[in-house]
Every structure is written in C-alpha cells, then in structure tokens.
VOPAGU-2260 file (C-alpha; in pm, 1 decimal, decimal comma):
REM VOPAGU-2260
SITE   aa  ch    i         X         Y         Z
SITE  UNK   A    0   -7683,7    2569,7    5002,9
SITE  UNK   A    1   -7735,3    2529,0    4632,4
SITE  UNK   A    2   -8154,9    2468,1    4510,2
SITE  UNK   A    3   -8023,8    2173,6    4370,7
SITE  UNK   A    4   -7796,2    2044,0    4651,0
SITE  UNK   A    5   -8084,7    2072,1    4883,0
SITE  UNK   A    6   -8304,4    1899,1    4685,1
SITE  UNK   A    7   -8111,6    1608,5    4637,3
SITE  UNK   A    8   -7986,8    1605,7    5053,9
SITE  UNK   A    9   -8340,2    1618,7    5097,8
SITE  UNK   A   10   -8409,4    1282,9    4934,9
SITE  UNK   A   11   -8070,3    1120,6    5007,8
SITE  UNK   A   12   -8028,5    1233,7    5334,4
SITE  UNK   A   13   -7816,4     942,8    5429,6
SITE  UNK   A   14   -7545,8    1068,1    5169,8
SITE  UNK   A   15   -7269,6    1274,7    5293,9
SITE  UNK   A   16   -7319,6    1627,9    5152,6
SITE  UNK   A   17   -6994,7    1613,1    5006,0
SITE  UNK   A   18   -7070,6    1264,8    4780,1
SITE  UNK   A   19   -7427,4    1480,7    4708,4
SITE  UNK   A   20   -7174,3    1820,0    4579,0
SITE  UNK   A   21   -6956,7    1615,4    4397,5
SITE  UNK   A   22   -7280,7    1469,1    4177,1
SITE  UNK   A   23   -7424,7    1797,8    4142,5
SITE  UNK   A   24   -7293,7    1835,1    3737,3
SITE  UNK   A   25   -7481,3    1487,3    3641,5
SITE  UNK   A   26   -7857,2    1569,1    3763,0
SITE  UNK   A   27   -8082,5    1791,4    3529,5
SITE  UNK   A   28   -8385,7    1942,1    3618,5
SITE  UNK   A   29   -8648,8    1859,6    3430,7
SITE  UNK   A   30   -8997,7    2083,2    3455,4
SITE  UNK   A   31   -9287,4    1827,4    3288,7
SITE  UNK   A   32   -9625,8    2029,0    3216,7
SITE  UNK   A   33   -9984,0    1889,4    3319,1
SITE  UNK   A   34  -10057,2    1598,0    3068,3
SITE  UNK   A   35   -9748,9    1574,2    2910,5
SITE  UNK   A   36   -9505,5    1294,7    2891,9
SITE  UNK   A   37   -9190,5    1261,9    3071,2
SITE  UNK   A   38   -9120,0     931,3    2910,9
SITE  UNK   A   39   -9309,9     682,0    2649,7
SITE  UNK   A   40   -9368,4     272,0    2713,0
SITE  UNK   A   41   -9138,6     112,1    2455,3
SITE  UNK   A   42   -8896,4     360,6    2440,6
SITE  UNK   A   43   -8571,1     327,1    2560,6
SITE  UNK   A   44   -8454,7     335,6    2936,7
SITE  UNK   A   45   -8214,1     588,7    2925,2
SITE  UNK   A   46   -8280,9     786,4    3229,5
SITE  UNK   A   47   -8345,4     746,5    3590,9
SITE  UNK   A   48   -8564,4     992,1    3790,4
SITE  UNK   A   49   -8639,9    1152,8    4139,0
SITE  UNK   A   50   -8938,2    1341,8    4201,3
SITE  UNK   A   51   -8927,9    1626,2    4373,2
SITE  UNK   A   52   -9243,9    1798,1    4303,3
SITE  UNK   A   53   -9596,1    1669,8    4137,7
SITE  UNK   A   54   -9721,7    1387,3    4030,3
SITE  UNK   A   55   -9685,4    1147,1    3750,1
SITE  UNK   A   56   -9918,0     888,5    3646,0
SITE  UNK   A   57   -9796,3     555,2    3509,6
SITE  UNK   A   58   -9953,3     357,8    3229,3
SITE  UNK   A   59   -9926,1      62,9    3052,1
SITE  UNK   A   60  -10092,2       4,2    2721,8
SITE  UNK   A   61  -10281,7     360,6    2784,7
SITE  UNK   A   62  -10427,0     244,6    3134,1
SITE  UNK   A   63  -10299,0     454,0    3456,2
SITE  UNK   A   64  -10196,1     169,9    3686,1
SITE  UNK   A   65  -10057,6     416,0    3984,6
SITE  UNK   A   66   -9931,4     716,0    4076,8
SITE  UNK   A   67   -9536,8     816,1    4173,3
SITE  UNK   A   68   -9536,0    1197,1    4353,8
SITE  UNK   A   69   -9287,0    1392,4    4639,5
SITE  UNK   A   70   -8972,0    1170,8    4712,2
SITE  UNK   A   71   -9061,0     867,9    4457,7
SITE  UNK   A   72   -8820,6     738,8    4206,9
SITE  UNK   A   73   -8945,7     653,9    3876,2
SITE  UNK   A   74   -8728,1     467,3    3540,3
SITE  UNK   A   75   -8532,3     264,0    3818,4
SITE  UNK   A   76   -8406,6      33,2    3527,4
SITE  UNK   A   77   -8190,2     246,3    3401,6
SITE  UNK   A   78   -7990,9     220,5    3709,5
SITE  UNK   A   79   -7877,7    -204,9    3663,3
SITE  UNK   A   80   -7917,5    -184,5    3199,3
SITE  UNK   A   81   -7890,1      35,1    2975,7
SITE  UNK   A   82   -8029,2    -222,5    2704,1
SITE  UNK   A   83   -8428,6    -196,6    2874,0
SITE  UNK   A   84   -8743,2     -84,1    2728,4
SITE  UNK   A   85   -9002,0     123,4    2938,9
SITE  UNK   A   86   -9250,7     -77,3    3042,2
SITE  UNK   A   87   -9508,2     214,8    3111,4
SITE  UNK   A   88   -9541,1     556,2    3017,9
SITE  UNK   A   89   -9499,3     895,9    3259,2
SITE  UNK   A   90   -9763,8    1164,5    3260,1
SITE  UNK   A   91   -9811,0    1465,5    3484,8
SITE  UNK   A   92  -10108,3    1481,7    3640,7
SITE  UNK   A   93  -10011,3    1813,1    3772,8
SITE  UNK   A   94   -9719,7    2001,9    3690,6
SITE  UNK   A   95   -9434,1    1825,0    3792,9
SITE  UNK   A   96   -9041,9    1900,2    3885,9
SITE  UNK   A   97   -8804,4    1627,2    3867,2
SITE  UNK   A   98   -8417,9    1537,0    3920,4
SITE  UNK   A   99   -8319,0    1318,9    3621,4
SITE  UNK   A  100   -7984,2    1135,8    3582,1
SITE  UNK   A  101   -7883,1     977,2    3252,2
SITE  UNK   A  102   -7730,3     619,2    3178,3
SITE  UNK   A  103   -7417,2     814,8    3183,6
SITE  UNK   A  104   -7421,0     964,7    3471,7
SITE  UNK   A  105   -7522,4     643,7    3658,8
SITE  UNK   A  106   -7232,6     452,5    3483,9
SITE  UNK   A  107   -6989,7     731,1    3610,6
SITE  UNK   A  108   -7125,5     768,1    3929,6
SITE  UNK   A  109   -7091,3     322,7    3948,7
SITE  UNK   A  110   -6735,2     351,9    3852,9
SITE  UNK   A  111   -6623,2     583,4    4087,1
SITE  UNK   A  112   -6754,5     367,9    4375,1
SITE  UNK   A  113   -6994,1     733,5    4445,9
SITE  UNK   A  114   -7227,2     639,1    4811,2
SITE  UNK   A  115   -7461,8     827,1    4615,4
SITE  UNK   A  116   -7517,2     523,3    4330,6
SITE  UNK   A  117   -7594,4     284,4    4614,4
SITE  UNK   A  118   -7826,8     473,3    4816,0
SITE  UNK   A  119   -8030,0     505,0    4464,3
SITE  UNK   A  120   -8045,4     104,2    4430,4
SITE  UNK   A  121   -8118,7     118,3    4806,3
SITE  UNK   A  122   -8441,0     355,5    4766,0
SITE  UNK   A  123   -8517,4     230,2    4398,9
SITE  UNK   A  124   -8520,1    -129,7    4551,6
SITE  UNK   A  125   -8765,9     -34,8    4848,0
SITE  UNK   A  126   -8998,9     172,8    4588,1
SITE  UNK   A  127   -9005,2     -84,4    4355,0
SITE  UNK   A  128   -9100,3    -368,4    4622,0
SITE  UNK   A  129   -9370,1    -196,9    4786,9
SITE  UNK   A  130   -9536,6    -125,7    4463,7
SITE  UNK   A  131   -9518,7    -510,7    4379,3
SITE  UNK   A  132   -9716,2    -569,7    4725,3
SITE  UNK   A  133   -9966,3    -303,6    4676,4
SITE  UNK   A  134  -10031,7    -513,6    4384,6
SITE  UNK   A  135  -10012,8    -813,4    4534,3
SITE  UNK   A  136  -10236,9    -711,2    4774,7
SITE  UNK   A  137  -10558,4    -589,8    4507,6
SITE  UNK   A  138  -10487,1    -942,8    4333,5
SITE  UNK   A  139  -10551,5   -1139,4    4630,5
SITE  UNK   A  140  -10881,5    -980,0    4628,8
SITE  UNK   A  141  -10967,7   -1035,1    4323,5
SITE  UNK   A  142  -10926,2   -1427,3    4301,0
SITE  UNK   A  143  -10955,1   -1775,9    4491,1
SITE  UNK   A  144  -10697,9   -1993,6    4654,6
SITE  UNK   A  145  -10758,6   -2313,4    4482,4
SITE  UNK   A  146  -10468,4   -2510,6    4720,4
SITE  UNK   A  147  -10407,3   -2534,5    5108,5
SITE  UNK   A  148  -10197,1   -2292,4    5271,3
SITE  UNK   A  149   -9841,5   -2415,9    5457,3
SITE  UNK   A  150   -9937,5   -2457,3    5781,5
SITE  UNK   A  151   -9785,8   -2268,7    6046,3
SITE  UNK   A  152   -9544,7   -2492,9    6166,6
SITE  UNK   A  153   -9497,3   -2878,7    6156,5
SITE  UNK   A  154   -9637,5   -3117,6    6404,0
SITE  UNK   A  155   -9358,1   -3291,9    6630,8
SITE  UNK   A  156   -9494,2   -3585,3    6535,9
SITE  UNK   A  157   -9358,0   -3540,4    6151,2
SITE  UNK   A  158   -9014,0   -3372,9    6296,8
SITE  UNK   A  159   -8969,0   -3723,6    6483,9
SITE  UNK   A  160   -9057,4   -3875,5    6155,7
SITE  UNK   A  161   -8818,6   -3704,6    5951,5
SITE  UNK   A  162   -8526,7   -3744,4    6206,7
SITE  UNK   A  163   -8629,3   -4119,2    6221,4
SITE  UNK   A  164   -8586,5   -4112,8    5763,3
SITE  UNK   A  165   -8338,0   -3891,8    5794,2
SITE  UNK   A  166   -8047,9   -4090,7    5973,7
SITE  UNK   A  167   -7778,0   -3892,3    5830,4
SITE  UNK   A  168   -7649,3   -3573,5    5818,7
SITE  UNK   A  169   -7657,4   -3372,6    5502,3
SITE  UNK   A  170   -7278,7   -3301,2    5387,6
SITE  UNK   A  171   -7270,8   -3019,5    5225,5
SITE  UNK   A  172   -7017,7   -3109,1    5018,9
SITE  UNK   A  173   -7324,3   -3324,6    4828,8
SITE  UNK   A  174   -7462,3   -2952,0    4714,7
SITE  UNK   A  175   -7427,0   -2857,3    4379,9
SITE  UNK   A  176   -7165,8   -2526,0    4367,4
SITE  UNK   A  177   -7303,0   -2154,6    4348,2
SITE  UNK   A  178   -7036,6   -2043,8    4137,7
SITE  UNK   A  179   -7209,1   -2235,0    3804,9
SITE  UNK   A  180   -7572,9   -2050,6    3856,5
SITE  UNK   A  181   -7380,3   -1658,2    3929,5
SITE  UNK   A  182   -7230,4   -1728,3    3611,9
SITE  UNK   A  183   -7515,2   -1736,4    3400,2
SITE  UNK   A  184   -7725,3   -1523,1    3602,7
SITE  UNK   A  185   -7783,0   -1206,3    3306,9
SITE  UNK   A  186   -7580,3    -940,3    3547,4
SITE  UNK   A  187   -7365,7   -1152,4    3750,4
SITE  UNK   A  188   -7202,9   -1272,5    3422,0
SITE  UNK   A  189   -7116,8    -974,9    3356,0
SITE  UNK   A  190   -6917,8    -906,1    3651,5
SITE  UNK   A  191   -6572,3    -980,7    3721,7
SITE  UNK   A  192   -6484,4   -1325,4    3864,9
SITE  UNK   A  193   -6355,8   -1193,7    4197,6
SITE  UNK   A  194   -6661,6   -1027,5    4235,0
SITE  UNK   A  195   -6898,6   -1355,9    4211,4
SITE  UNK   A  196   -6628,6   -1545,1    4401,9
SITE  UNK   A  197   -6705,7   -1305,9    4683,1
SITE  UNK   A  198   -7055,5   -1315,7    4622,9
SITE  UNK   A  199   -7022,2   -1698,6    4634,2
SITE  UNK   A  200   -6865,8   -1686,2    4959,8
SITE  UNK   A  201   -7142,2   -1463,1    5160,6
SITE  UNK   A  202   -7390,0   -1808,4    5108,7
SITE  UNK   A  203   -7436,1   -2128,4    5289,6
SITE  UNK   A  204   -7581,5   -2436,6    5187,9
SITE  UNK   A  205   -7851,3   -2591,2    5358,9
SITE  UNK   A  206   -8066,3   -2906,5    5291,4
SITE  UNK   A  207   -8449,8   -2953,0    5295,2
SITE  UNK   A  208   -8695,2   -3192,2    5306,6
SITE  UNK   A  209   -8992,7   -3218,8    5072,2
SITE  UNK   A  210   -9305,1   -3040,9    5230,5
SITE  UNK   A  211   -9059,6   -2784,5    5418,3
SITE  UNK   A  212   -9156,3   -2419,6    5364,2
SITE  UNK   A  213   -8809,4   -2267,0    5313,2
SITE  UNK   A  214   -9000,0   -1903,7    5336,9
SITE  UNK   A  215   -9320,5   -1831,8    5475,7
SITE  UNK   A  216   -9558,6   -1574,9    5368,0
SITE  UNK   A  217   -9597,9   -1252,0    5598,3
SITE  UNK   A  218   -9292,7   -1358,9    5760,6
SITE  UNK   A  219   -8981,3   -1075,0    5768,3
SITE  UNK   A  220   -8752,1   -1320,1    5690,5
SITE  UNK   A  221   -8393,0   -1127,5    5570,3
SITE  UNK   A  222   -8221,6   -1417,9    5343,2
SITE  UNK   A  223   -8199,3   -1476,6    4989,9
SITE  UNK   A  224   -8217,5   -1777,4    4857,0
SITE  UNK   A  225   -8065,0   -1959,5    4564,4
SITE  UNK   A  226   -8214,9   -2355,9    4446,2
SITE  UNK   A  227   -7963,5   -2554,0    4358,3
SITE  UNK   A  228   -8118,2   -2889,1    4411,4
SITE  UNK   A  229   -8464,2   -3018,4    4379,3
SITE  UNK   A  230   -8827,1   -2835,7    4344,2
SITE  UNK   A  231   -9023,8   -2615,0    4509,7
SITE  UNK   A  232   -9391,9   -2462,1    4462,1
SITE  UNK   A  233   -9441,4   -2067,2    4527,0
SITE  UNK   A  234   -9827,2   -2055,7    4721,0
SITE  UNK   A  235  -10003,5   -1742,3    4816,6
SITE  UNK   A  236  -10285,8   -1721,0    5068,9
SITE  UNK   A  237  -10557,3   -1593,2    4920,3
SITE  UNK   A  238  -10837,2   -1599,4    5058,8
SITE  UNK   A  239  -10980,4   -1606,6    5471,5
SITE  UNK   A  240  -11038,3   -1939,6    5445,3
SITE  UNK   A  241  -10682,7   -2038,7    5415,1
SITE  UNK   A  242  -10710,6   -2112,3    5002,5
SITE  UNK   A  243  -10363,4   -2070,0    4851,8
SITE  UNK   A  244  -10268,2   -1939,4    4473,7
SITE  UNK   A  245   -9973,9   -2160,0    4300,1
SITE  UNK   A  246   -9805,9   -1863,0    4202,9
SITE  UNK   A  247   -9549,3   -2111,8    4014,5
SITE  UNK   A  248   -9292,2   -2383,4    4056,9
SITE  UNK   A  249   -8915,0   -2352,0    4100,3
SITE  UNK   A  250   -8636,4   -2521,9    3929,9
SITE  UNK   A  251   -8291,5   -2503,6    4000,0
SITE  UNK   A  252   -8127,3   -2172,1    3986,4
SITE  UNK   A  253   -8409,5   -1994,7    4068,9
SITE  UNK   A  254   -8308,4   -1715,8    4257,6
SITE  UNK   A  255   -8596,1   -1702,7    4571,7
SITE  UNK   A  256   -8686,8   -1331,4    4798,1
SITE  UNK   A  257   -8450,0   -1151,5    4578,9
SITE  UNK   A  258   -8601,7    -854,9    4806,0
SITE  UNK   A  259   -8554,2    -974,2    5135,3
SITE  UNK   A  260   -8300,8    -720,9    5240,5
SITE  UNK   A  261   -8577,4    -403,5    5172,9
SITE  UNK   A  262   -8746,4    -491,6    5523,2
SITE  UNK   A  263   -9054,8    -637,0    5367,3
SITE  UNK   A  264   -9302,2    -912,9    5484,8
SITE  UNK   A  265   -9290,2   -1206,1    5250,4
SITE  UNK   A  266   -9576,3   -1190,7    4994,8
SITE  UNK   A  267   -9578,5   -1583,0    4923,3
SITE  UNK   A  268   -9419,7   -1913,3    5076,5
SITE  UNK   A  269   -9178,8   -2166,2    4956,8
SITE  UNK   A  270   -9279,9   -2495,8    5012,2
SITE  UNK   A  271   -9076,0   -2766,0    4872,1
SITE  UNK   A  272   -9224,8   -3035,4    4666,2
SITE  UNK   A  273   -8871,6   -3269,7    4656,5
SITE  UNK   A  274   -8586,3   -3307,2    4896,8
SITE  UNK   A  275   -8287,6   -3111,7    4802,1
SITE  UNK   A  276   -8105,5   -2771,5    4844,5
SITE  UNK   A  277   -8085,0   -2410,8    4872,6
SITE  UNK   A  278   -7787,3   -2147,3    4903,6
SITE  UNK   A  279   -7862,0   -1887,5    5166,5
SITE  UNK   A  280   -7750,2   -1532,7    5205,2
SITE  UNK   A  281   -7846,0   -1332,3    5494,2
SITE  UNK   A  282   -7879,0    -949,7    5542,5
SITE  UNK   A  283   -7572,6    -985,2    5775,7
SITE  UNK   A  284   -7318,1   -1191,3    5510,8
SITE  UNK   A  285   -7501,7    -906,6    5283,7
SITE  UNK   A  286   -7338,4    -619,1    5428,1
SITE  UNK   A  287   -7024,3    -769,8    5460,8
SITE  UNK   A  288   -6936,3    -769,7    5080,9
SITE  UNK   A  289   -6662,6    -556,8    4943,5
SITE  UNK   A  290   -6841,0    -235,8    4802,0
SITE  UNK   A  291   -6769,0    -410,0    4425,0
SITE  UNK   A  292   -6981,3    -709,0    4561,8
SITE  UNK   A  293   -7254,0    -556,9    4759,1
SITE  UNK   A  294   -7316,8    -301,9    4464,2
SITE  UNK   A  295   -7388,7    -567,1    4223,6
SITE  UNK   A  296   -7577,3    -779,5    4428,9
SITE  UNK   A  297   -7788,3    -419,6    4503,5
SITE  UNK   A  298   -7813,1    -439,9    4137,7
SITE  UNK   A  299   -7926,1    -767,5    4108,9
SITE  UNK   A  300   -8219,3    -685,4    4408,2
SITE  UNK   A  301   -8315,0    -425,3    4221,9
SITE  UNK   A  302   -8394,5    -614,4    3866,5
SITE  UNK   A  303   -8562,0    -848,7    4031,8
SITE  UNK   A  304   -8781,0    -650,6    4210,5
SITE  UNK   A  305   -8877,6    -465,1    3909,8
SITE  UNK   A  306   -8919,2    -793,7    3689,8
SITE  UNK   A  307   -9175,4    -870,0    3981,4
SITE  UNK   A  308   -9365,8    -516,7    3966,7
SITE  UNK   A  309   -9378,6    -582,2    3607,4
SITE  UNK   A  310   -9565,0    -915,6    3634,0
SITE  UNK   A  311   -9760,5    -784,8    3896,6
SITE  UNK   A  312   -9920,8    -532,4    3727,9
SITE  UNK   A  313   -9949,9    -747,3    3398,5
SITE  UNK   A  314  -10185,0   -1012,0    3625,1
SITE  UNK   A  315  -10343,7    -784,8    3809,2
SITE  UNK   A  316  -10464,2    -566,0    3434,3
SITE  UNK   A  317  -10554,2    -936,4    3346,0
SITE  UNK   A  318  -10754,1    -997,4    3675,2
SITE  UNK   A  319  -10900,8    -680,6    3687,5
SITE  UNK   A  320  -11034,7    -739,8    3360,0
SITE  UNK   A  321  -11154,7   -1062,2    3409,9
SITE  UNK   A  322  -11334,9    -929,6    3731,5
SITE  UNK   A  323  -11480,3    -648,4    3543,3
SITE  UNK   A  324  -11657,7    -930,5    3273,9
SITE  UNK   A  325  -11803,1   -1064,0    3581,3
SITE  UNK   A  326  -11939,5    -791,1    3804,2
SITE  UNK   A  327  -12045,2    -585,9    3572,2
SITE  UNK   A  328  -12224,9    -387,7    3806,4
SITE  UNK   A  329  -11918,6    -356,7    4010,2
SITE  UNK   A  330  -11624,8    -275,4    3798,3
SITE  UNK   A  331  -11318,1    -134,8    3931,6
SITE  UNK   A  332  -11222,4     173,3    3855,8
SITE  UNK   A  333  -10938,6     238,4    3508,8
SITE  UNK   A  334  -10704,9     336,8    3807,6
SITE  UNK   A  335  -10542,8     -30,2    3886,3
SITE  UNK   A  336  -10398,5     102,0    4166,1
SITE  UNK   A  337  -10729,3     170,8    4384,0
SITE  UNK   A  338  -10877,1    -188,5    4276,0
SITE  UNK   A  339  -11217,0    -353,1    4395,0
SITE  UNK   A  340  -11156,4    -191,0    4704,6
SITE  UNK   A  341  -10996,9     191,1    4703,9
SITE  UNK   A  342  -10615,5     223,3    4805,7
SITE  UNK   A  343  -10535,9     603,9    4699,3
SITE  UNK   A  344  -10189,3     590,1    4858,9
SITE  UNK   A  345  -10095,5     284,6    4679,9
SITE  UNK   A  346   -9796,1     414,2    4543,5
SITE  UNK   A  347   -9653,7     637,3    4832,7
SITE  UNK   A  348   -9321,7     548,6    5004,6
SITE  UNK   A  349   -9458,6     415,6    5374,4
C-alpha cells in the first residue's frame, strides 16, 4: 500500500479504500519545521488539514490557545466556504507532517458525491465540538452563575396546571413554515430548492410552554432544533451551587444544538421564556436524507460548531484575562487551553 494511502486509511478508516485511492491526486504532503507557520490568522481559508505527525499550536492574536497533534484536523472551514478568514494561526511546536487538501480539491471531491468529503465533515464536526466544550468547561471555572438552574424535571403539580390552561391541542398547522428560515440561513440559501425541501421534510413541529426546557444541559439529547415561534433563554450551570450563566436569548430562527448529532452531552439548556414553537430534527430523520441533503446539513453542523469554538475561545481569552487582573498571584498560564486548573489533553480527539 502506497505511504500516502495508508496514511489517509489510517485516519479515515471508515472509507472504503477504493473512495481513499481515488482521492489520492488531491492531498499534498506538507513537512512544517519547528516554529514555523503552516498558516497565518487573517489570511485566507484556503486549505483544510489532517495531521499525521507533530504538533501544531494554535493562536489567536499571538496567544497559544491549544494544541492539534496525531489524527486532528485543523482549517476545518475550508471544508463548508471558501470566502473565510483564519481565525488563528498554526505553528509547529515540533516538526510536523501533515495531509493538506485545497478548496479545490474539497469542491471536487463535494461534487462527485466522494464518502471521503463526508467522513471529513463527520470528524471535522466531532473535533471542532469537543474543543468548544473543553472551553466551555475552563469558562465555567472561571465565573459565577448569577441565575437558577432548570430544574430537573417539573413538579406534577405544574403538569396538571398546564393541562388544566392548556385545554387544547396545539395544531400544528398554527406553526410558522421551515421552508422561510432554510432560505435565508447563509448555506442553505445557497442550495438547491429540492435540497431544503428535503431538509424541510426530516423536521416536526412541536409546541412549548413558557418555562419548558426544550434541551437540558449534560443531557445526550440527538435533535436539532429550529425556533420558529416565541423566545427562549440559553443558561449554563456554573457553579456547585446550582448558579446558572445567561449565555443569551433566542429569537426566531435561531438554529438550537446544531451539534447534537456528534454524540456530545449538551453544554447549556433551553428554557423557554414565551409559549411558542420549535422544528425538530432527530439523528434518525438525519440519516435518512438523500446524500445531497445530509451533506449540506453536515455542512451546516460543521459551521456552526466552529462559529461556537470561535466564541468560545474569544470569552474564555476575555475571562482569562479578567481572572488574571484579579488573582494576580494566581494567573493562568498563556496556554488557554490548560486554564486555572491544568487540562494538557485539551485538544486530543477522546
């Protein structure tokens, strides 16, 4: 077997070693010396990596925030836009071999329908998420719940209550149609109408009540959800006491656990400030698309999960430096990844 054919089964092993052969003219090899740059914040992304040897170090604004080694993928943006910026700089901290596709090989590889383009959004997806929750995790130690946590379920008291209010069933004719927030989603209206009609079709409405939580934090809860009526707050425990971080407040359209199909525990809950309702999509309605569907919806996963790295790490710089002003005599380390409290492996596929 070809060096390069190996390297790449070794990675992709789910890929048929055929699809792998066929790709074998669009990878380069790319050999990055100690302390040099594979690629500079602000430029743009162009490229899309796997490495297979090494270690990079990511920065932002000069500051090493983690650390992407053996069987990490790195520039995943370049797999949904060629339009992007980096958003961090790539430095080897040892020397360091990498596979690197272009933008045009990941557009060819996307229009021949290639198994090998989605099992990159699959992995890219699943790096990029647990990065955002190694994150998440340092920035819930570094600040203070300043709202109750949902509780864990509601009392039967209330459910009688709410039955009682609630004589009526919820038609779901009375929810406001999908097909209006695909359309102006920034990918989605780029795709073909067939393919949002069948992306459409994979959802179901359902109605809430205000107070529900529609997702609960630490849950492994597979759906995706989509507001399309009323307003909900995003709240993340915090602290042992049960103090809870408004992380924001939903409108609709916003598109909710964009990440849900990676396998990961929910890293906030949706609690719902109004009556009104969602569009749900579950891991099961997920992997019934047609290939042209799922694809973009992998797509989709996958810019939202890196959107939600990005603003992770831009709080957690932010907290990290507010911490530091504080406890002076305890400031974390430059590395954002370790935080107050160390976490070495922060970056490592689990």
């Amino acid at each position: 077997m070809e060096p390069l054919l190996f390297a790449l089964s070794g990675v992709l092993a789910e890929v048929p070693e055929a699809a792998l052969r066929a790709t074998l003219p669009l990878w380069s090899v790319v050999q990055v010396r100690e302390q040099s740059f594979l690629w500079r914040q602000g430029r743009p992304a162009d490229a899309f990596a796997l490495v297979l040897a090494g270690a990079l170090d990511v920065l932002v604004d000069g500051t090493v925030i983690g650390r992407v080694e053996a069987g990490d993928t790195i520039g995943e943006s370049a797999l949904y836009t060629g339009e992007g910026r980096r958003f961090a700089s790539v430095r080897a901290s040892v020397r360091t071999h990498a596979l690197v596709l272009s933008r045009a090989g990941i557009v060819q590889l996307r229009a021949l329908g290639c198994p090998v383009h989605d099992a990159l959004l699959r992995r890219a997806i699943a790096g990029a998420t647990h990065r955002s929750q190694v994150f998440d995790r340092v920035l819930a130690q570094l600040q203070v719940g300043k709202f109750a946590a949902p509780s864990s379920g509601s009392s039967g008291i209330f459910r009688r209550l709410w039955r009682r209010v609630a004589r009526t069933t919820p038609n779901p004719a009375d929810c406001p149609p999908l097909t209006g927030f695909l359309a102006h989603h920034p990918l989605l209206g780029r795709a073909t109408p067939q393919v949002r009609a069948a992306i459409a079709e994979a959802f179901t409405p359902q109605a809430f009540r205000a107070g529900q939580v529609l997702l609960r934090q630490g849950d492994a809860d597979a759906r995706v959800l989509v507001l399309a009526a009323g307003q909900a707050d995003v709240l993340r425990t915090v602290d042992a006491r049960g103090g809870a971080l408004l992380l924001g407040r939903l409108e609709p359209g916003a598109l909710v656990g964009i990440d849900a199909f990676a396998g990961a525990a929910r890293t906030a809950s949706i609690v719902a400030t109004t009556a009104g309702w969602v569009h749900v999509m579950t891991r099961e309605a997920f992997e019934r698309l047609p290939p042209p569907a799922r694809t973009t919806w992998l797509e989709v996963t996958l810019a939202g999960s890196v959107r939600r790295f990005e603003a992770a790490a831009q709080a957690l710089q932010a907290a990290i430096g507010v911490f530091a002003s504080r406890h002076e005599e305890a400031t974390p380390s430059q590395n954002l990844a370790t935080g107050p409290q160390p976490a070495s492996a922060a970056w490592r596929h689990r």
